[in-house]
C-alpha positions in Angstrom: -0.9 -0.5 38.5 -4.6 -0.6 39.9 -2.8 -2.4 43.4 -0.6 0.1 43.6 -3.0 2.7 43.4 -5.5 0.7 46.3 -2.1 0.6 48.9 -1.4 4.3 48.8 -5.1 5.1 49.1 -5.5 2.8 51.7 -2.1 5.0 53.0 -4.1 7.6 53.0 -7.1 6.8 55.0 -4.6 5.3 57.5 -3.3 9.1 57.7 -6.3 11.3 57.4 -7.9 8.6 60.0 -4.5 9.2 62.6 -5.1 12.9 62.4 -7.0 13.4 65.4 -4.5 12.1 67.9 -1.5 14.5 66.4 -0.7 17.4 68.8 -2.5 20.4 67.7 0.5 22.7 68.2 3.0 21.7 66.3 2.2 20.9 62.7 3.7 17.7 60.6 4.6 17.0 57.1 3.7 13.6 55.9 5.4 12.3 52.7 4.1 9.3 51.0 5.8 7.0 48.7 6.2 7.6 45.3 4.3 4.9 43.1 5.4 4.3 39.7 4.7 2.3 37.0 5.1 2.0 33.2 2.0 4.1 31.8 1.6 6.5 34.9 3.1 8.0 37.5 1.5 9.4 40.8 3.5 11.7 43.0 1.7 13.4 46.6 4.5 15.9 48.0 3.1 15.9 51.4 0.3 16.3 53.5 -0.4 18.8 56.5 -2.6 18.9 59.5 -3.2 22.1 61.7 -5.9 23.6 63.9 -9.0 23.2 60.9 -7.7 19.8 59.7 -6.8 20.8 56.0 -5.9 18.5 53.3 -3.9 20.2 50.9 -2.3 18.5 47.5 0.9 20.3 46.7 1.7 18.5 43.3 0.5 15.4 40.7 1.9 14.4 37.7 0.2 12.4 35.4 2.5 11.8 32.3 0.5 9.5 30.2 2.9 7.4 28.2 0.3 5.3 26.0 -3.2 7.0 24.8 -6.3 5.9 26.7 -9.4 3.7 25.3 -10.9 6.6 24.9 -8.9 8.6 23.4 -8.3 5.8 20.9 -11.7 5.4 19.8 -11.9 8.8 19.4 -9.1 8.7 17.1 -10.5 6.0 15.6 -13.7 7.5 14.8 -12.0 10.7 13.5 -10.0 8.5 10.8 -13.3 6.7 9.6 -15.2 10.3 9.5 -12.2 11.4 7.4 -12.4 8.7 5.1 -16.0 8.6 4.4 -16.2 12.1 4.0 -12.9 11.7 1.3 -15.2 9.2 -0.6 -18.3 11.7 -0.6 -16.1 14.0 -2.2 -14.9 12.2 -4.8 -18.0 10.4 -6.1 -19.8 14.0 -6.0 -18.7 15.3 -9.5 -19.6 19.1 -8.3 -17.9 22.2 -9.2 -16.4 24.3 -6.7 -18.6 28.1 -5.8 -16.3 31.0 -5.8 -17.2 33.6 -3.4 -15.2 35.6 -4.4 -12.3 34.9 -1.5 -11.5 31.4 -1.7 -13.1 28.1 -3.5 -16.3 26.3 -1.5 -16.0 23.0 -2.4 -13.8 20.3 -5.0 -11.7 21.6 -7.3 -13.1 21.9 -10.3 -11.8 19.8 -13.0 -10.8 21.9 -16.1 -13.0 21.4 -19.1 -11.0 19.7 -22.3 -12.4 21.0 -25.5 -10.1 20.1 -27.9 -9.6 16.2 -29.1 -6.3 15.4 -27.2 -8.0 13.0 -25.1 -7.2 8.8 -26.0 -9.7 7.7 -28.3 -10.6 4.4 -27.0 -10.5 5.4 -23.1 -11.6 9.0 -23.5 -9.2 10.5 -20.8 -5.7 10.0 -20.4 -4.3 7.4 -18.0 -1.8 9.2 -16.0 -4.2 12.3 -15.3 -4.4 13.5 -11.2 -7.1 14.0 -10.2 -8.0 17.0 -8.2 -4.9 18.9 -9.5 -5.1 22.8 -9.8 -4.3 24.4 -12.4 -4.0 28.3 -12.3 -5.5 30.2 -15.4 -2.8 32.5 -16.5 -4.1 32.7 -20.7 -2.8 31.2 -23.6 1.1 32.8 -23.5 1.1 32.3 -20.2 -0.1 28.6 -20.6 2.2 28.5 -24.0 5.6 29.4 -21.9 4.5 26.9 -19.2 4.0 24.0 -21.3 7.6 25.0 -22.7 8.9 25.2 -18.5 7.3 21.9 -18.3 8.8 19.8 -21.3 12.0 21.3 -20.4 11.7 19.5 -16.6 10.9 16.1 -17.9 13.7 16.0 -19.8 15.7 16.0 -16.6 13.7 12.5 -15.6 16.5 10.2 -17.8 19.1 10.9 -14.9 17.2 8.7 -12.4 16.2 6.1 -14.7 18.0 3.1 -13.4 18.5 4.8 -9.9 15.4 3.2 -8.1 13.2 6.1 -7.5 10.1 4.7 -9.4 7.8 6.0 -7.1 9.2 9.9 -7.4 9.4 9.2 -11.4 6.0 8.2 -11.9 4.7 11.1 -9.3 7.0 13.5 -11.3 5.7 12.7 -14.9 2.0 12.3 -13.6 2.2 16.4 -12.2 4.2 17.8 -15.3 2.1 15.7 -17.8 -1.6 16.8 -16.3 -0.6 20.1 -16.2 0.5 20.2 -19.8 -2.8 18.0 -20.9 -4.6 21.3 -19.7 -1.9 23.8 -20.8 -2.2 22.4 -24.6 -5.9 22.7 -24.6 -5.4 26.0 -23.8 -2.9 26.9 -26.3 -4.3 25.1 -29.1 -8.2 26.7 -28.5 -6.4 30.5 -28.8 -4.3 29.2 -31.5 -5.3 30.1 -35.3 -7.2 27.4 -37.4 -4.3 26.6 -39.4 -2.2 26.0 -36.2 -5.0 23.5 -34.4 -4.8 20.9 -36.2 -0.6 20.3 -36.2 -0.7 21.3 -32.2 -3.5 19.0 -32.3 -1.0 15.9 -33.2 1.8 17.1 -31.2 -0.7 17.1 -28.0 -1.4 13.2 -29.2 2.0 12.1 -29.9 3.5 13.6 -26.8 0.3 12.3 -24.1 0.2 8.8 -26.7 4.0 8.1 -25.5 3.6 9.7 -21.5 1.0 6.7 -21.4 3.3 4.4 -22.7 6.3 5.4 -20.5 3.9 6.1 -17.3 3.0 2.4 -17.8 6.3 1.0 -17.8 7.5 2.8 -14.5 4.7 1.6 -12.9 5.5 -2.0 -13.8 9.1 -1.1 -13.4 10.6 -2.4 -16.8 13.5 -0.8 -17.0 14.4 -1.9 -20.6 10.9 -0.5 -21.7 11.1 2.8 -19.9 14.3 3.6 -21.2 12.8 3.0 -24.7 9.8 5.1 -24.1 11.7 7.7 -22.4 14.1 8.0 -25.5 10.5 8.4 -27.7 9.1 11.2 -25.4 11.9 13.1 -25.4 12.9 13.8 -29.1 8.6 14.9 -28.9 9.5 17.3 -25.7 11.9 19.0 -27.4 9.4 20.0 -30.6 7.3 21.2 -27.5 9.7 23.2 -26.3 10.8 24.8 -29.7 7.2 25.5 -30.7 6.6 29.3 -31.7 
């Protein structure tokens, strides 16, 4: 590439320097020679010569096929930025401002205040982090924790059709949202309902962890049994008053 570039300006020296022994009265077009090659492409329509000796450029294309040096460690650069920036982010545990427009900073992570939370780990394993979850009040938290346990029991028709991946994404989103939803529901709740919604909440998020653990290690045999267990508890959710 570099060679090729060194003949045609060498071309073009050899022109510009034969310029003074062309007639002045009539004017020429001079074409060069297209040079090619598999990155770039240079392309000089013509050159003309009249009475003030003008060097004019008509066209050049430069199609850049491959990104430059510099372009890549710029990219580069970028992507590291971007990552240390996502790690700042999530080692600072701070709560998002509200202007009064939009959110400032991380979503905040709902606060749990009943005990629905695994006793020995004191969160629940197949919580997302960074997952919003709107505040519409306890019915409106009641009817989507219904909506919810009514979509995961549409998970057993691709059990056995290798989509692990989408499964365990799928039961992760439904189950974190209904981890916040029950809180909800059972802190509006009377005191005589707490402590039964209480147990549901445990038995239902209790199996999720068992069955969220056997897609990710895709035992079929074992998901299928924990999927059977979840579901019989989905549809108490679901019929709850």
């Amino acid at each position: 590439m570099y060679v090729s570039l060194l003949l045609l300006i060498v071309q073009i020296m050899a022109c510009l320097a034969n310029l003074n022994g062309i007639s002045q009265t009539q004017p020429f077009k001079l074409k060069c020679s297209k040079v090619e090659s598999s990155s770039r492409r240079l392309v000089v329509v013509g050159l003309r010569s009249n009475e003030t000796e003008d060097f004019q450029e008509h066209q050049a294309q430069l199609p850049t096929k491959k990104s430059s040096p510099l372009k890549a460690s710029r990219r580069m650069l970028l992507s590291i930025a971007a990552i240390g920036f996502s790690l700042q982010s999530g080692i600072e545990k701070s709560l998002a401002e509200d202007n009064g427009y939009w959110l400032t900073g991380p979503l905040p992570i709902p606060r749990v205040l009943n005990k629905i939370a695994n006793e020995e780990t004191g969160t629940r394993s197949f919580l997302k982090n960074g997952i919003y979850v709107a505040d519409i009040g306890p019915k409106g938290s009641a009817y989507r924790l219904k909506k919810n346990a009514f979509d995961l029991t549409g998970l057993g028709d691709l059990l056995g059709q290798d989509a692990w991946h989408y499964v365990r994404k799928y039961l992760r989103h439904k189950s974190s949202i209904m981890y916040y939803d029950f809180d909800t529901v059972i802190s509006a709740a009377p005191v005589s309902e707490k402590e039964p919604l209480t147990k549901l909440a445990n038995r239902l998020f209790d199996n999720v962890e068992k069955l969220e653990a056997a897609v990710k290690l895709h035992d079929l045999p074992e998901t299928e049994s924990c999927y059977k267990d979840t579901s019989s508890i989905l549809q108490e959710v679901m019929n709850m008053a």
